[in-house]
N, C-alpha and C positions, 0 to 999 in steps of 0.2 A: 494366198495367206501371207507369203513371206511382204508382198508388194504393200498387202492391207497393214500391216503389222510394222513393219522399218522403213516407212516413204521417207517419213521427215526426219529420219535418226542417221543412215548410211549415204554416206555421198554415191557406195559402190554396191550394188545387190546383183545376185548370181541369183538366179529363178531358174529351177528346172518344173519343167510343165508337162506332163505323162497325161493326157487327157484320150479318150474313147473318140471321139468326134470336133473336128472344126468348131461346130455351134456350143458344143461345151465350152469350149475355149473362150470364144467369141461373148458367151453370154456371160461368163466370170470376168471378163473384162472389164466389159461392159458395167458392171456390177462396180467393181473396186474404181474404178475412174469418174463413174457417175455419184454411187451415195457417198464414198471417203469424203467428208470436208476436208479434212486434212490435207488432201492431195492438191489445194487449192494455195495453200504456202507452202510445198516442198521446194527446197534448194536445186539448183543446176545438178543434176547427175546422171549418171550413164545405166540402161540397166541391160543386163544379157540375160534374155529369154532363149531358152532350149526348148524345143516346140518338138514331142514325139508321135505323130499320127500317122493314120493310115492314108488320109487324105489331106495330105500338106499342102498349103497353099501360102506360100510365103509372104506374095505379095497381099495378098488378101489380108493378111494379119496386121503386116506393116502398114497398111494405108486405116485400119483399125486403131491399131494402138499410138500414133500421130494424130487421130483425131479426137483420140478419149481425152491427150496430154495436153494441160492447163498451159496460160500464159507460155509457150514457147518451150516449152521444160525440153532442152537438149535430151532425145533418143537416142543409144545404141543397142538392136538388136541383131543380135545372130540368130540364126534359125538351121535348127538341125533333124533332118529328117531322119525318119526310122531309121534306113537304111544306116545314114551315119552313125549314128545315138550305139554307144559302144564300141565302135571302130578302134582298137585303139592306133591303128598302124597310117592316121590320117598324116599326108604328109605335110609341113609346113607351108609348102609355097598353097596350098589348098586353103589352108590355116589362112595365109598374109591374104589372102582374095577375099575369103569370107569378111575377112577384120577389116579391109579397106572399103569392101562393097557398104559394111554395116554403117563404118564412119561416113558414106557418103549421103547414107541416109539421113547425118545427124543434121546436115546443110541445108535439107529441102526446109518448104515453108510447109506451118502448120497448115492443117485442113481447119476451115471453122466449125464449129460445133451443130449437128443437124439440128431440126426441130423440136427432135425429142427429148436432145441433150438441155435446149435451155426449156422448155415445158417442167421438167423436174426440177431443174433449177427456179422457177418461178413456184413450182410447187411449193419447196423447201423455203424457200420465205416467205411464201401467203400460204398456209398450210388448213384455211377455210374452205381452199379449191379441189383439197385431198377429203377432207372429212365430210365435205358436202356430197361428194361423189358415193362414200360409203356410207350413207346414212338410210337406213331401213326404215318402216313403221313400227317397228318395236325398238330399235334405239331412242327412237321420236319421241314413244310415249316414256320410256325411261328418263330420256332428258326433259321432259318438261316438270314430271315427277319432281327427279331430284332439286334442278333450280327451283321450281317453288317452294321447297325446302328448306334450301339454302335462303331463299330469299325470308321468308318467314324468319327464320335464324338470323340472318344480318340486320333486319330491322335493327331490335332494340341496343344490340352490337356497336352497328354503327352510333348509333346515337351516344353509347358511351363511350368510345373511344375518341368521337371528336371532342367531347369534355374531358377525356384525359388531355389531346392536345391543347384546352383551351381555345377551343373554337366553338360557335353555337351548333346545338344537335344538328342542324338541317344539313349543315357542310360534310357531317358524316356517313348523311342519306346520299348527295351527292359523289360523294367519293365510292359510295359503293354500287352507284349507275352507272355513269359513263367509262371510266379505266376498266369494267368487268366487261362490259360488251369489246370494247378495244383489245384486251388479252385475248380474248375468245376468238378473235378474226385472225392474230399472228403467234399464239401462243402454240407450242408443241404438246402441254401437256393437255388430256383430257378430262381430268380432273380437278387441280385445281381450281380453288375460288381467288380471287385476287379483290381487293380490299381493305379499308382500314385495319390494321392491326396495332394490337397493345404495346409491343417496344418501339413501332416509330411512332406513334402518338407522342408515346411519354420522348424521345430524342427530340420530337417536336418542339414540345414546351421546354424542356430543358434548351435546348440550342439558340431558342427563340427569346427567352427570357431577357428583357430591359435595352433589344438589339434595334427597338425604334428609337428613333432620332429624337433631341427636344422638337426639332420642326414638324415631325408626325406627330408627338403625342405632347403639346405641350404640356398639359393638365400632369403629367404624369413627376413632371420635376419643378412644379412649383409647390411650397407648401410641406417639403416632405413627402409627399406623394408617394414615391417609390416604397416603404420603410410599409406602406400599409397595401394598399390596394396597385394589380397587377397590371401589365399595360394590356393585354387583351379583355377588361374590362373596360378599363376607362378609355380605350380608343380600340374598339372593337373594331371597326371597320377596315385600319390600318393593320391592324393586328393580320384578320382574315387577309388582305392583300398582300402581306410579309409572307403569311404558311401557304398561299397558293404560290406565290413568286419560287418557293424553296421547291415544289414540285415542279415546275417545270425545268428547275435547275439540276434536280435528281434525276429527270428526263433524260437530259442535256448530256449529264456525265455517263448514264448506262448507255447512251446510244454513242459517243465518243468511244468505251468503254469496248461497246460490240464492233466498231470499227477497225481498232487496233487490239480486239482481241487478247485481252486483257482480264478475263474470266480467271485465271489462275490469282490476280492475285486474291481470292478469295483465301487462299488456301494459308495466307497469313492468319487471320481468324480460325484458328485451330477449333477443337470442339471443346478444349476445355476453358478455351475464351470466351466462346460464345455460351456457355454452359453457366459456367459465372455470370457471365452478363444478363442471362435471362433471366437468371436466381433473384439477382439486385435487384433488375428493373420489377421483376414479379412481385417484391415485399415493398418497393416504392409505391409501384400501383396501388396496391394493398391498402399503406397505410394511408395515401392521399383519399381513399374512398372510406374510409373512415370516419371523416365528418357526415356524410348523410347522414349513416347508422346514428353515430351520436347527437347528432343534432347540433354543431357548435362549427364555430367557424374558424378553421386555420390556417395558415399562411402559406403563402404560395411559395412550396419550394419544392427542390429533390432530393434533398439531405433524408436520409432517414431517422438520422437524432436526433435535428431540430423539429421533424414532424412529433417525436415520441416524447419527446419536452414541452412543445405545444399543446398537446393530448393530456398529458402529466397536470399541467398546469389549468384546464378549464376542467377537469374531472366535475367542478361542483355546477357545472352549467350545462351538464349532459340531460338531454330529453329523452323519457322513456318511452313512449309510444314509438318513434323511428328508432329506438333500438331494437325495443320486441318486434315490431313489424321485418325490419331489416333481417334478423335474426333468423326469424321463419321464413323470408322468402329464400334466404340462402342455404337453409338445410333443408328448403322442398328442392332447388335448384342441384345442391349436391347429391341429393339420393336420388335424385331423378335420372343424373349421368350412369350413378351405380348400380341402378335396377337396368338402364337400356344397355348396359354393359353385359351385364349374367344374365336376363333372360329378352331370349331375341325375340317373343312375342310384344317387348314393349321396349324396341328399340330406337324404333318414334318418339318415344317419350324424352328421349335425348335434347334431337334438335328443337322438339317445340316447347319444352319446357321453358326457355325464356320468354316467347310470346304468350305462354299461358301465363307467368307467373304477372309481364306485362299487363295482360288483359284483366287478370284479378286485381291486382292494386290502382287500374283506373277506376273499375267499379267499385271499389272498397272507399277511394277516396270521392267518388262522384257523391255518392249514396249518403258517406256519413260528412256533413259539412266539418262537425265539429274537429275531426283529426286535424282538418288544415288551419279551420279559424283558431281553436285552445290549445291543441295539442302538437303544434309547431310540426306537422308533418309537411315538408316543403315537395312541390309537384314541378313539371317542367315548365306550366306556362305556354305562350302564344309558338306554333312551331310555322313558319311562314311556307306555306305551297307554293305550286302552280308549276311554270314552267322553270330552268334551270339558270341560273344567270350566266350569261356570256361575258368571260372577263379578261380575254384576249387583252382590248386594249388598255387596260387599268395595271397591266402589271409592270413591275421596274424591273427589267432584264439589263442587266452590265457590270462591269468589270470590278466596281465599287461594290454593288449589290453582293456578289460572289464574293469577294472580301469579306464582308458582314456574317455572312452565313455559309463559310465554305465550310465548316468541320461539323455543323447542322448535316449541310447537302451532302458530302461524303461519308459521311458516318451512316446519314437514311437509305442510302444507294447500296453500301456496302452489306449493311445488317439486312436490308431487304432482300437484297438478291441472294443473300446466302440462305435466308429463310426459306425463300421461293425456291429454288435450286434443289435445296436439299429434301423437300415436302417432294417439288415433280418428280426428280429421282428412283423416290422412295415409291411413290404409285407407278409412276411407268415402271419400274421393275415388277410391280405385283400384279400387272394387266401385260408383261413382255413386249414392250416399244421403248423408244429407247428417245430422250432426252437432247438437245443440241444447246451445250450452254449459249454462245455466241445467241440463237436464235432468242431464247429467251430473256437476254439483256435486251436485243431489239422490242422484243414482248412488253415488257416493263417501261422499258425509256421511255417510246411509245403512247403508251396507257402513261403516264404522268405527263407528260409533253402534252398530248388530248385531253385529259383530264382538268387539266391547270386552265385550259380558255374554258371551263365549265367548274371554275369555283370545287375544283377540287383540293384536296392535301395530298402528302405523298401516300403511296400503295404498293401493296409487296401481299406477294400469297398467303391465307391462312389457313392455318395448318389445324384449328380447329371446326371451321365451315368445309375445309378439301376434306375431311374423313369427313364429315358426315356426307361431303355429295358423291366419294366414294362406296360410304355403307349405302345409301341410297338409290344406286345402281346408274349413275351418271356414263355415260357411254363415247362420247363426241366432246364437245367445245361448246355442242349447240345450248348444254345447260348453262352454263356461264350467259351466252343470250338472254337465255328466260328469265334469267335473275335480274338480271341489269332493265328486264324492262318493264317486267315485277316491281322493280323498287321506283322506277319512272310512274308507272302508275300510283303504286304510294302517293310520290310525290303530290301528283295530279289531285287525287282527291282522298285521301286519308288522313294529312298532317293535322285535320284539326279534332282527331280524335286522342290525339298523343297530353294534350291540354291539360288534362289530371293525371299525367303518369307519375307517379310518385319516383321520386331523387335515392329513394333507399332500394328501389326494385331495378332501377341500374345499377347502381353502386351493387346489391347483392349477383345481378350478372357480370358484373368486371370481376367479382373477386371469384366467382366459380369458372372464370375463363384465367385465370391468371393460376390459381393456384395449382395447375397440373405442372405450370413452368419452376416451380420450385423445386428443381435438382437436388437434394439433399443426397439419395441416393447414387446417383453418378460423383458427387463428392468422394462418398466414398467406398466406390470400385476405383478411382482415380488411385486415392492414396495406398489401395491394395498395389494395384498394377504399376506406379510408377510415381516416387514422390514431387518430381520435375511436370510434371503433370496437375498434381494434386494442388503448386505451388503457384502454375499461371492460374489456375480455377480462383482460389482462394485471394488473390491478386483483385483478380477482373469483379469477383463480388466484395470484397470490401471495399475498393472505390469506387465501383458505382454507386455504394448505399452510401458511402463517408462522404467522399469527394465528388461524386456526380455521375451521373451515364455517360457525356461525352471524353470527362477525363479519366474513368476507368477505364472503359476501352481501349482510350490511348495507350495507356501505363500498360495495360495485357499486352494489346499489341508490340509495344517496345519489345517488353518482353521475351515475347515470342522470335521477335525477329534478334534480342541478341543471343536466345538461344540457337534459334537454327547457325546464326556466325559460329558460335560455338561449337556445333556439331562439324562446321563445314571446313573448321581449322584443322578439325581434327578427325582426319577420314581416318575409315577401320582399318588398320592393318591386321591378318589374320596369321598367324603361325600356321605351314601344313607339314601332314605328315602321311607317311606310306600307308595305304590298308595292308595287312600282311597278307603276302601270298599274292599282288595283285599290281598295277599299274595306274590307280588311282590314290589322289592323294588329297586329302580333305582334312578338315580346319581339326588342329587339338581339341576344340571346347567344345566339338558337337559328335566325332568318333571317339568312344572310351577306350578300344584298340590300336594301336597303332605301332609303327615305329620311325624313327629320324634317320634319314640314310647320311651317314657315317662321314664328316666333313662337308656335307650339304647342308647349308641351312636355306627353306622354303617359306617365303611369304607374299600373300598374297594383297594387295593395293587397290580397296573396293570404288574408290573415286576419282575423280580429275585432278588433276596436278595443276594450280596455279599459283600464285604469287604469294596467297595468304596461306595454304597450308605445306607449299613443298619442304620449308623447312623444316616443319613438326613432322612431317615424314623421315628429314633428313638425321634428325634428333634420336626417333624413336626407334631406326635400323642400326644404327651407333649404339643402343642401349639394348637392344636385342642382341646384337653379337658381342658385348664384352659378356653380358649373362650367359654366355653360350661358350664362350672363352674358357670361363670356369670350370666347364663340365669338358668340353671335349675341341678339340681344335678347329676350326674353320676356316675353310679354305674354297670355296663356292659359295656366292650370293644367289639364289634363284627368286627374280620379280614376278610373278606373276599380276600380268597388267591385262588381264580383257575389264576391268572396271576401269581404267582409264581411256577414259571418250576423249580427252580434249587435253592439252598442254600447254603451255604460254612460256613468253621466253626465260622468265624466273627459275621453273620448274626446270628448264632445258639445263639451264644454268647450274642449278643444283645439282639436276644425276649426274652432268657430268663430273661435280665437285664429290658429288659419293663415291664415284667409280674410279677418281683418281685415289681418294683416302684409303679405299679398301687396298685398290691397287699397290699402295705403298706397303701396307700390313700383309703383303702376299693372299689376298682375297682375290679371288675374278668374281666378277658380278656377268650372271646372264638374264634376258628379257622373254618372256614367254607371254605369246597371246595378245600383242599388241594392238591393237585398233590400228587400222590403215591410216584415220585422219591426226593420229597421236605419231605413226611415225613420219608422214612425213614433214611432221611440225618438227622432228627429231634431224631429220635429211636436212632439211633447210636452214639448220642451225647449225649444221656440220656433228653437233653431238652423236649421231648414230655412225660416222666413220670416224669420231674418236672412239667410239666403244669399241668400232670392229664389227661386220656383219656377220662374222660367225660366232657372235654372241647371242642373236638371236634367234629364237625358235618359235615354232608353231603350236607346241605343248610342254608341258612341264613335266610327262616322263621324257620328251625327246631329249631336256633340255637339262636333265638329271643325269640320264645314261652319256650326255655330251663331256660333262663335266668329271665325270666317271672314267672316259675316257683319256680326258685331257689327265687327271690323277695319274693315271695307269702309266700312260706314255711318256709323262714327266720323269717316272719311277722307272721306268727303264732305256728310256732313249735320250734325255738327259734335256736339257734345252735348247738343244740345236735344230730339234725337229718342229715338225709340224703336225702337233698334239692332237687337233682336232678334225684334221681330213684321218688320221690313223682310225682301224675299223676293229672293234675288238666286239667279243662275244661274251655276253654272260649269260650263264642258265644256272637255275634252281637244280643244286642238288639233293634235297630235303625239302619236303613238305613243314608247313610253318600252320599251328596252333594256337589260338590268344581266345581267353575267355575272359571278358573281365564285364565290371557291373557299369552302362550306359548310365551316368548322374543325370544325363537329360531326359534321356526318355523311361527314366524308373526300371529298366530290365535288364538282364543277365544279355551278353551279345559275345558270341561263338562264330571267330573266322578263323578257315582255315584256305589256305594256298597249297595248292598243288602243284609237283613238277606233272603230273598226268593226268587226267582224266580218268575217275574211278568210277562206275558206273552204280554198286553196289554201295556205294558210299551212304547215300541220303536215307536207305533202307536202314540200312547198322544206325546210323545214329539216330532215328528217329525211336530205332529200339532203346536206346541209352536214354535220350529224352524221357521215354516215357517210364522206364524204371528208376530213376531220380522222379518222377512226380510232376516232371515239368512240361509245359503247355507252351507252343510254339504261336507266338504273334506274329512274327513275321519271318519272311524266308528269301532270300535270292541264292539262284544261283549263275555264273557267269562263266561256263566252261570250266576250267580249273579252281575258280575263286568261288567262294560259298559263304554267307554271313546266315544267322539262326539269330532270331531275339527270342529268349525267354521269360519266362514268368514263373514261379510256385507260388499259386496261393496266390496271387493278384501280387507277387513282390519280387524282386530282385533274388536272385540265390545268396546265403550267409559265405561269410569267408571258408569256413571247410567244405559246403558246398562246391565253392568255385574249385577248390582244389581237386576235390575228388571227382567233378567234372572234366577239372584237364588231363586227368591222368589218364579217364579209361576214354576220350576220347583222342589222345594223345597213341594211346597204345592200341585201337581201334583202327585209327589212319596207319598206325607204322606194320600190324598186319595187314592190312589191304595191299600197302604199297609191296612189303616183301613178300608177296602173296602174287602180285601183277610183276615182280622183278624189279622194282623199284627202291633207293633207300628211304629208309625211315622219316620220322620226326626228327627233323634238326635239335638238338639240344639248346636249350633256353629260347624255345620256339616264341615263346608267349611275350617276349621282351628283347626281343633282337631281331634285326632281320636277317634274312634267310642268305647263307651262304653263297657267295657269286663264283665263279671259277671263271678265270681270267683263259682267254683264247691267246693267241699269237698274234700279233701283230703282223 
């Protein structure tokens, strides 16, 4: 677990391994060396395995754990048999043989990887060679089930969403052929559908908009041209050849992307980015499908005001027939989702309701001439079949190209794969298998890279075809197949049934596929939960709808990243304090008990120390102890630094400028808990032998009681000694009391510290508990140390509550104790700590 857990975090890991059997041993190895990807980029490091069995076999292990280890990764193991494994009388020269035999082992050459080893590994990136293996006759018939489902679903789908990009319907059909059978063969998840979807459609025609040249599209810039009609109308062809060339360019970058492993930066696109951005692009979608229903023609853009002014302004040119029609096919489509919703006998009626609503409105248009000849109800027209076009050599791949359309390609790459990612995710957790981002950019890049020499657009998983071929019962990768060849047959011989499908029976399924992406309600949990939150949201959706989909995102994205600088200037420093009666010391703002040991001031440093925020650290301990000045003297700094992973020479620079400042104001500063690769970034700066190595410590009572000492011995030995080798003792002579009301967690919290161990203790006060009325949430106890959280009545106890609670358990403990021979309750137990009585030196 420790190997699985900290490979690529500690340059230094101590592993103790207690195992029953060799083969135990042998097969968890086996285990963390072979599935970890991780272990495939970890850093040079050393690790010391302690191996306790009955049948130890050293070398056997070592020639084991050498040939699990990647690219060369420098081994040191020790290995300690039963017999040794608590010895503690081992002598050193025994000690220097083991440590030399081990480093001797770090010189040998790797073993190569057996058979087995790279079979898995081949597995892991062709993961068609895994799920073929496990493929039943009942997964078989599930998977073809569900893909023809999904296929039947992505029909009319696709076809609207390539007219969201401005492409002809058949590109749509296309896009959701060939890139679905490709994810299927290297994809991890089992259920997604991968396919056109509504926000890269629309980044499409946004990114895409007036980016042909006058030499592709001359027609387009003489005349005024541009002012009225679009360049993928009037040079269609060029058009299609620009939105294929942009896929294999999104290809290009996720499979770059999977190479240098680079899946984090996703994590720029926060959820309240993307959250926004879906809002936009959902009421963009929205209003450009709009003209079917009305009947009227409007301009090609992504503004949402100037579509709402254009609408505004033809009001007296709207057609009623494809209103009414539009109308009702979108509130059959709507209550169609809501009925397979609440009852699972007509859960079907989900996905096929687009195809049915499809299939009505050809025959409704076939049947009555008049809607199309008088009644301006407009149909899709000629949809071209047959085989798929090969368009390898027609596309402009280079450096110029990528210019043109680099914030298209990046924007469709990034939004896709976080769609897709976060859809897989969410079903592999709900089927328990587990996800590999890396593989999945390969997945994607892939499927657009293949797609693009087949006249495809870009593609990214959807999130509303993967639930249905989840509720479906999709089992394998193999439905993905089905569908993809599903819609190839389409192709083959169906498109010329598409002829009368009427323009208002797509547009009313774009709008019932988009309107579940209108977040209004995560709006506002955002602005419950965190107004910084509420503000990227709110950002990302009014410039997508004002200023555009590509430059809202940007502006969120900024955003976002000059927040996280923000956060990152300003790491948490935490104030701690004593629990009473105890040796644990935890944050002010989340114990409601506590107290400050007495010329100590404690805090804790939750992040790295580098160049942009040491100083705001160095600011905020200077503003900490003059506040501290006011109340009570200080004369001890205590760091604690296990959040500090990593240092740079600024920060070095710094503590040591802290340590000298304090130092002049009669302060010592000490270091508790340092990360190994923090100090010797400290060693090498000589900073750690300016502090003094007997500043630092392994915990923060060590490094309390050290400071305590140094006090002590100052006060009686004067300055000539040496404060901190001096050994002095202190014990509790009174038991310590604090009831007070937890603001975090809403309840009454009752610690008490012991100088002994009272065994009748938990009985008495649980009597006392329950004659006050109050009900115990939680309880520890720790030897001497004891904490109670209560409740009356689902509430915190009132202030005479609290009081007449400390008294009779105040006076509870203080007969126990003088009952056991012990003294009482320390006086002003509740707000001070507990009495120390100074040893001899």
């Amino acid at each position: 677990s420790a190997l699985n857990q900290h490979f690529v975090h500690d340059f230094n890991i101590s592993c103790c391994c207690i195992v029953p059997s060799m083969a135990g041993f042998c097969q968890t190895v086996r285990r963390v060396y072979s599935d970890d990807e991780r272990s495939l980029s970890v850093p040079p490091c050393v690790v010391d395995v302690e191996l306790v069995s009955p049948e130890f076999d050293s070398e056997k292990v070592a020639t084991l754990l050498r040939s699990r280890t990647r690219h060369g990764l420098p081994l040191l193991t020790r290995f300690v048999s039963g017999e040794e494994h608590g010895n503690n009388d081992t002598s050193e020269s025994s000690s220097d043989e083991s440590h030399s035999s081990s480093m001797s082992s770090m010189s040998m050459k790797m073993e190569p990887l057996d058979c087995k080893d790279c079979l898995g590994k081949v597995r892991r990136r062709l993961p068609f060679l895994d799920w073929m293996r496990r493929m039943t006759p009942a997964s078989l018939q599930a998977d073809i089930f569900a893909g023809l489902t999904v296929c039947v679903m992505v029909i009319p789908q696709s076809m609207s969403y390539a007219n969201i990009a401005g492409l002809p319907y058949v590109y749509g059909m296309y896009a959701a052929c060939v890139p679905t059978v490709v994810y299927a063969l290297l994809g991890h998840s089992r259920q997604l559908a991968v396919g056109p979807v509504a926000m890269v459609s629309l980044i499409l025609r946004a990114g895409l908009h007036g980016k042909l040249s006058e030499e592709q599209c001359p027609s387009w810039y003489e005349g005024g041209q541009e002012l009225s009609e679009d360049q993928n109308l009037l040079c269609t062809k060029q058009y299609v050849i620009l939105a294929v060339t942009v896929s294999i360019l999104v290809g290009i970058v996720e499979l770059i992307a999977c190479v240098f492993r680079l899946s984090f930066l996703v994590a720029f696109l926060g959820h309240p980015v993307i959250s926004g951005f879906s809002t936009g692009s959902a009421i963009i979608i929205g209003c450009s499908q709009l003209k079917y229903f009305l009947g009227i023609k409007l301009p090609s853009t992504d503004l949402v005001h100037e579509l709402v002014v254009a609408i505004a302004e033809r009001l007296g040119d709207v057609k009623p027939a494809p209103l009414v029609l539009g109308m009702l096919w979108f509130a059959f489509l709507f209550s169609s989702k809501k009925l397979a919703r609440k009852y699972r006998s007509l859960k079907m009626l989900g996905p096929l309701s687009p195809l049915l609503s499809c299939v009505a409105g050809i025959l409704l248009v076939w049947l009555v001439p008049t809607l199309r000849e008088d009644w301006h109800v407009a149909h899709v027209g000629t949809v071209p079949g047959g085989s798929i076009p090969f368009t390898l050599f027609e596309l402009e791949v280079s450096w110029e190209q990528f210019e043109k359309v680099k914030t298209t390609t990046i924007s469709a790459a990034l939004i896709g794969f976080m769609e897709s990612i976060a859809i897989a995710k969410n079903l592999a957790g709900q089927h328990g298998y587990s996800i590999d981002a890396g593989q999945e950019l390969l997945a994607l890049g892939t499927a657009n890279v293949v797609g693009s020499m087949f006249a495809c657009y870009p593609v990214t998983g959807s999130f509303s075809r993967s639930a249905v071929a989840n509720s479906t019962g999709a089992q394998t990768q193999f439905a993905g197949i089905v569908t993809g060849l599903c819609m190839l047959g389409v192709l083959f011989f169906l498109t010329p049934l598409f002829y009368y499908l009427p323009m208002f029976a797509l547009a009313a399924i774009v709008l019932n596929s988009v309107i579940s992406l209108v977040a209004y309600d995560v709006a506002i949990e955002l602005w419950k939960v965190k107004k910084w939150d509420f503000l990227l949201w709110f950002v990302s959706f009014l410039g997508t709808m004002f200023i555009g989909p590509l430059q809202g995102i940007f502006i969120a994205v900024m955003m976002s990243l000059g927040l996280i600088i923000y956060e990152a200037v300003r790491p948490q420093l935490t104030v701690l304090w004593r629990m009473p009666g105890s040796n644990i010391y935890r944050s002010i703002e989340l114990e409601a008990s506590g107290n400050f040991v007495p010329s100590v001031f404690i805090v804790r440093i939750s992040s790295s120390l580098y160049f942009a925020n040491a100083s705001y650290v160095q600011d905020a301990l200077m503003k900490y102890l003059e506040d501290m000045d006011s109340l009570a003297k200080t004369e001890y700094l205590v760091l604690e630094c296990a959040g500090v992973r990593n240092l740079d020479a600024t920060a070095c620079e710094i503590l040591m400028d802290v340590v000298k400042s304090f130092r002049a104001r009669g302060i010592e500063t000490a270091f508790t808990a340092m990360p190994a690769r923090a100090f010797r970034t400290l060693s090498k700066s000589h900073t750690a032998d300016f502090i003094g190595g007997e500043w630092f410590f392994a915990s923060t009572p060590e490094a309390v009681n050290a400071c305590l000492r140094h006090q002590a011995a100052r006060k009686h030995a004067g300055n000539g000694c040496n404060p901190v080798s001096m050994q002095f003792h202190f014990k509790k002579s009174a038991a310590e009391v604090s009831v007070t009301n937890d603001g975090y967690l809403k309840q009454t919290q009752v610690t008490i510290g012991l100088p002994r161990p009272l065994p009748m203790l938990a009985l008495s006060l649980h009597e006392i508990f329950r004659r006050m009325g109050c009900d115990v949430v939680h309880s520890e106890v720790h030897g001497v140390f004891s904490r109670y959280n209560l409740v009356k009545n689902g509430e915190p106890l009132k202030a005479q509550e609290l009081e007449q609670l400390q008294r009779e358990v105040s006076t509870e403990v203080s007969a126990l104790l003088v009952s056991a021979g012990s003294p009482g309750v320390a006086s002003g137990s509740s707000g001070s700590p507990a009495s120390l009585q100074e040893g001899t030196p």
